[in-house]
KEDRENLO-172779 format. One line per field, with one value per residue (C-alpha): residue number from 1; residue in three letters; chain; x, y, z. Coordinates in Angstrom, 2 decimals, padded with zeros to 5 digits. Layout:
<rs>
num <- (NUM, ...)
residu <- (Ala, ...)
chaine <- (A, ...)
X <- (X, ...)
Y <- (Y, ...)
Z <- (Z, ...)
</rs>
This chain:
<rs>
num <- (1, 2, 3, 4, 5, 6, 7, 8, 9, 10, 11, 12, 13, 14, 15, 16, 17, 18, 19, 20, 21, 22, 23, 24, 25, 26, 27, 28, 29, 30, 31, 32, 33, 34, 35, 36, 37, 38, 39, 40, 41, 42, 43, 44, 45, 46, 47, 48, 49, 50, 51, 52, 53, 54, 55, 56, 57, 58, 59, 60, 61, 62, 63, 64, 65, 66, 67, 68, 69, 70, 71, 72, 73, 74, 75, 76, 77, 78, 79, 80, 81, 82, 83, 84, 85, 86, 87, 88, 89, 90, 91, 92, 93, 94, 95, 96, 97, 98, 99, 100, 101, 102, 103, 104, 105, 106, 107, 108, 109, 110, 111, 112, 113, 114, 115, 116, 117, 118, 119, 120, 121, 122, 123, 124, 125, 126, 127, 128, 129, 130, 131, 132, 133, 134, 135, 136, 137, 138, 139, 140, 141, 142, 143, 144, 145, 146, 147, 148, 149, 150, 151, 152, 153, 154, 155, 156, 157, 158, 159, 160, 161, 162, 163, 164, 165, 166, 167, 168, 169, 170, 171, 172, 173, 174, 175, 176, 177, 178, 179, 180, 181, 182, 183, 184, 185, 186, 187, 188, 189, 190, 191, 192, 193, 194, 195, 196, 197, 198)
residu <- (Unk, Unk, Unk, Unk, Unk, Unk, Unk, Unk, Unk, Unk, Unk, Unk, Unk, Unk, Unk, Unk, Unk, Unk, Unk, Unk, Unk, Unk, Unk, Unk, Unk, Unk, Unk, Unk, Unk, Unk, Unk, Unk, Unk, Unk, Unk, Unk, Unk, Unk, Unk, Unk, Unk, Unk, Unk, Unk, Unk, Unk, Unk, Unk, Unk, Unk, Unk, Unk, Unk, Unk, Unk, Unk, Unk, Unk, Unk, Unk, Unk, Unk, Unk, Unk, Unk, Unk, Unk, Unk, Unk, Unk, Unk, Unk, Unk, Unk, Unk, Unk, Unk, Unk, Unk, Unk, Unk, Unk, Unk, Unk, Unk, Unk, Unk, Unk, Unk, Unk, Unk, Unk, Unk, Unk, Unk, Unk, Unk, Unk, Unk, Unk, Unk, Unk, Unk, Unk, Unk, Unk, Unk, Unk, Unk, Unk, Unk, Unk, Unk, Unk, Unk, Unk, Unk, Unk, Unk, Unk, Unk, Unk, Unk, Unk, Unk, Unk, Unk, Unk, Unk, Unk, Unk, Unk, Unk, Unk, Unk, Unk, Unk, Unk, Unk, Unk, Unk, Unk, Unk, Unk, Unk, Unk, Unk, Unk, Unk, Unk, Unk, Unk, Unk, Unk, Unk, Unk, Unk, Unk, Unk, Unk, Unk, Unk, Unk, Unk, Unk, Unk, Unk, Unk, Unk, Unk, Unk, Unk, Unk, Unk, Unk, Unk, Unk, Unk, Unk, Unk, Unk, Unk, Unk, Unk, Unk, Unk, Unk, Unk, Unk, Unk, Unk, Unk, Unk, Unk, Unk, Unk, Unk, Unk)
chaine <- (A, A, A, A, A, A, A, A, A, A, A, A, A, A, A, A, A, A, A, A, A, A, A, A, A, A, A, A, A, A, A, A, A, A, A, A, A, A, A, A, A, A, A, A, A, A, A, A, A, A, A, A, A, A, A, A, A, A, A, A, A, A, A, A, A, A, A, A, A, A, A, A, A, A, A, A, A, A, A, A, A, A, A, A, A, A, A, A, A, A, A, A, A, A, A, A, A, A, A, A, A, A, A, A, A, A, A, A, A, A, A, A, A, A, A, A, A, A, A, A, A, A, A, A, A, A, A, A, A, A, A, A, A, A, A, A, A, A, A, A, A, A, A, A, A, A, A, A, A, A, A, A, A, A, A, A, A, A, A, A, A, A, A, A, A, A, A, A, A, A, A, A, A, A, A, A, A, A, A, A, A, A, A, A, A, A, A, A, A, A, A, A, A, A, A, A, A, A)
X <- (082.10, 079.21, 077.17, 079.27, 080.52, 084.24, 084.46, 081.27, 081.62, 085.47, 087.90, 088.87, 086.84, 088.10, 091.31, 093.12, 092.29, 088.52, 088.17, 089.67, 087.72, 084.56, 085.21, 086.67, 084.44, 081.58, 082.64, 082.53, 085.43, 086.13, 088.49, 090.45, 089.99, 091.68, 094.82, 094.47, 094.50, 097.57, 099.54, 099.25, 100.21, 103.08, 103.72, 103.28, 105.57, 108.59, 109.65, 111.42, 113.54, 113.46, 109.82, 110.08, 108.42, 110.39, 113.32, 112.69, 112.08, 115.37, 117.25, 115.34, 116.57, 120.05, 120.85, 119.60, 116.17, 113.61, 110.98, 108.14, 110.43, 110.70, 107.68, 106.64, 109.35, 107.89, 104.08, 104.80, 106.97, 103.69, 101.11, 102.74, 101.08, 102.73, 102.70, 100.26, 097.17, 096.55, 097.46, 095.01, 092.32, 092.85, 092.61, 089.41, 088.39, 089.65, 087.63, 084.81, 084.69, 085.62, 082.97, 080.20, 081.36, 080.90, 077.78, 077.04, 077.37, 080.92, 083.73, 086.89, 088.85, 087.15, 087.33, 091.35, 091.89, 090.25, 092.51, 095.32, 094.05, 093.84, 097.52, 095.91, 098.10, 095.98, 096.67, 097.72, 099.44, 103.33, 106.23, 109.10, 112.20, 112.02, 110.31, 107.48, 106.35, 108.16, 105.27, 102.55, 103.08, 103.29, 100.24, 098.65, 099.40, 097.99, 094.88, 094.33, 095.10, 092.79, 090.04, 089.98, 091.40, 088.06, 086.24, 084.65, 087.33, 089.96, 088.88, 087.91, 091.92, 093.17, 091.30, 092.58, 096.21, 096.07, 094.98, 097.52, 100.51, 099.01, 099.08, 101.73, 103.89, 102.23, 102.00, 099.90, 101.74, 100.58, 098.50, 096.61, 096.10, 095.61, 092.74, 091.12, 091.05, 089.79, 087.01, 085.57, 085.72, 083.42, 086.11, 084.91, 087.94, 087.97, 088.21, 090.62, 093.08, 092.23, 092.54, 096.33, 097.24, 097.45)
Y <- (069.19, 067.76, 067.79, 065.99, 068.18, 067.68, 067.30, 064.97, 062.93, 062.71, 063.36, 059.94, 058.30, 058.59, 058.70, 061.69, 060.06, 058.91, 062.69, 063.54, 061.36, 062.60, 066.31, 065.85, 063.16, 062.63, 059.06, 057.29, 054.90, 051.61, 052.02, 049.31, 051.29, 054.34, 052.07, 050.51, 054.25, 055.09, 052.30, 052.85, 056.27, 054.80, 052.32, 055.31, 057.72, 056.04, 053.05, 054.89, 057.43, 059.47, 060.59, 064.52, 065.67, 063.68, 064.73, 068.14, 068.18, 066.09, 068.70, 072.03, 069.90, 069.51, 073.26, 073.34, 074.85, 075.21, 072.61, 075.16, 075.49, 071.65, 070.84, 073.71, 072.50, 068.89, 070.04, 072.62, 069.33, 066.93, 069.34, 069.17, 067.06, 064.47, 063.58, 061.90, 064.01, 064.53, 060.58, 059.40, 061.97, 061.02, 057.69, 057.54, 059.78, 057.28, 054.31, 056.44, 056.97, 052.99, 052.01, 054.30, 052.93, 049.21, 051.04, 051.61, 048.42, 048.52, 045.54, 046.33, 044.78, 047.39, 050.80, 049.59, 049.11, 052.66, 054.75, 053.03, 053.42, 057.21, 056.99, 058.52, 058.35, 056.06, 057.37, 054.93, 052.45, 052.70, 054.06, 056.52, 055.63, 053.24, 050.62, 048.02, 049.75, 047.65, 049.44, 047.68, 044.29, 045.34, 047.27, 044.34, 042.49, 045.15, 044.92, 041.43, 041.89, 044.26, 042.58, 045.29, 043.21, 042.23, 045.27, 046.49, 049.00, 046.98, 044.23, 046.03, 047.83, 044.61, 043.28, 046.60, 045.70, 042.40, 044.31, 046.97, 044.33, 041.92, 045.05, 047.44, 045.68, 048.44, 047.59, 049.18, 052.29, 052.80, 056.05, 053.77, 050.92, 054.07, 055.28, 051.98, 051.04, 054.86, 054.65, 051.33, 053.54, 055.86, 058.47, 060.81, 062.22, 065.27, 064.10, 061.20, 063.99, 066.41, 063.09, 062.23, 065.78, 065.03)
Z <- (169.29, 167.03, 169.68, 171.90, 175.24, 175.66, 179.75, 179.70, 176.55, 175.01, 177.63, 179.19, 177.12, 173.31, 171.93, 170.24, 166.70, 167.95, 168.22, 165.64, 163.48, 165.15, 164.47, 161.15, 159.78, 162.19, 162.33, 165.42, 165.51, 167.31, 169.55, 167.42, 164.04, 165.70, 166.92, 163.33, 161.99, 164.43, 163.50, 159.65, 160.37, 162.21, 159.31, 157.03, 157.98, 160.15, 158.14, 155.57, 156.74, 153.17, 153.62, 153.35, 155.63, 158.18, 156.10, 156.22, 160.06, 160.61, 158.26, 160.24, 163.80, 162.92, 162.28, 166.08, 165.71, 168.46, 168.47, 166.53, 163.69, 163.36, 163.48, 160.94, 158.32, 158.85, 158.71, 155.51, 153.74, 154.63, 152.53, 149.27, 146.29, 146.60, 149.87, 152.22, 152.30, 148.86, 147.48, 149.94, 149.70, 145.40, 146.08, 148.29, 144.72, 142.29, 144.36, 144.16, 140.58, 140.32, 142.09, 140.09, 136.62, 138.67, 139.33, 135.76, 134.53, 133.43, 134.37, 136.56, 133.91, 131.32, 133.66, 134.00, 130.12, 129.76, 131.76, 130.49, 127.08, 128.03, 129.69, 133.15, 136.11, 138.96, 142.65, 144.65, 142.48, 141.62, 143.41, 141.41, 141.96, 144.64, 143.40, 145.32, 148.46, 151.39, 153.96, 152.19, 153.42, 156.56, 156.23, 155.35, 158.68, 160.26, 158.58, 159.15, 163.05, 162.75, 161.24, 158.63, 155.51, 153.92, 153.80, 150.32, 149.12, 150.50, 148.33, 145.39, 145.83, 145.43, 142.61, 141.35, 142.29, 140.87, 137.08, 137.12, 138.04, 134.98, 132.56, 134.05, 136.70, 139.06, 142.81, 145.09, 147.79, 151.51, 150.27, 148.45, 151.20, 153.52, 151.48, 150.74, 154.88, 155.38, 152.86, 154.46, 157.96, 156.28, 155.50, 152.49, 150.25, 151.49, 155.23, 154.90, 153.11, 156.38, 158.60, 157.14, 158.00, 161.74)
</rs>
């Protein structure tokens, strides 16, 4: 797997998401940044109940369906837009592009006016419906027991936050957080989507 032999290298010695990250990413993570990654995912998915792809896989359950079909209805649920593959992988995107007009020569406070001048919907900011994400703060904790809250895009998502509450009342959502923590672990777009899926 990238070089690395499975019996030799990975088994007993990395963790399911370790290898994961490795063979999705080539990323080597710390064995803390893959329990960091775990428990986000934890945080993600299982504190609220309403999710759909947990939805879906409670609703496939009840009517007494074998395991496969469970876990199918949850999986097909998890790949739709709006769920957390594609708000991540967009985010990771929209940080990207951020950070190349910072690049450029161009302020924060200026790229924000822009594409709300423009009426562009940001990925990773707001919630429909619900309201403040309650994950986030616990997300937060997480990162800071992790030693993970001051990286780059974690800072520059907040700085971000802080802009978009001033001139919307938007608050940042756990795809967002998600993508900013996977981004300073080295996770391009595409992978931290493909990463989310598991």
């Amino acid at each position: 797997l990238r070089g690395k032999l499975l019996f030799r290298d990975l088994l007993g010695r990395k963790s399911f998401f370790q290898v994961a990250a490795w063979a999705i990413a080539g990323i080597e993570l710390a064995e803390r940044d893959a329990l960091l990654l775990e428990q986000l995912g934890v945080n993600t998915q299982l504190l609220d109940p309403h999710i759909w792809p947990l939805a879906a896989a409670r609703r496939v359950a009840a009517q007494g369906a074998p395991l496969a079909r469970v876990m199918a209805g949850g999986s097909a649920a998890m790949f739709t837009r709006n769920i957390t593959v594609e708000p991540v992988a967009a985010f990771v995107r929209l940080l990207d592009e951020v950070q190349g007009a910072l690049d450029g020569g161009m302020s924060l406070d200026a790229f924000v006016r822009r594409q709300l001048r423009e009426r562009r919907r940001l990925p990773g900011f707001g919630r429909p419906v619900l309201g403040p994400d309650e994950r986030v703060p616990h997300a937060l904790r997480l990162l800071r027991s992790h030693g993970r809250s001051g990286g780059a895009s974690v800072r520059l998502t907040r700085r971000l936050e802080r802009l978009l509450h001033r001139a919307k009342g938007l608050r940042l959502n756990s795809a967002g957080l998600q993508g900013a923590v996977m981004r300073d672990l080295g996770f391009s777009p595409t992978a931290a989507g493909a990463f989310c899926a598991l």
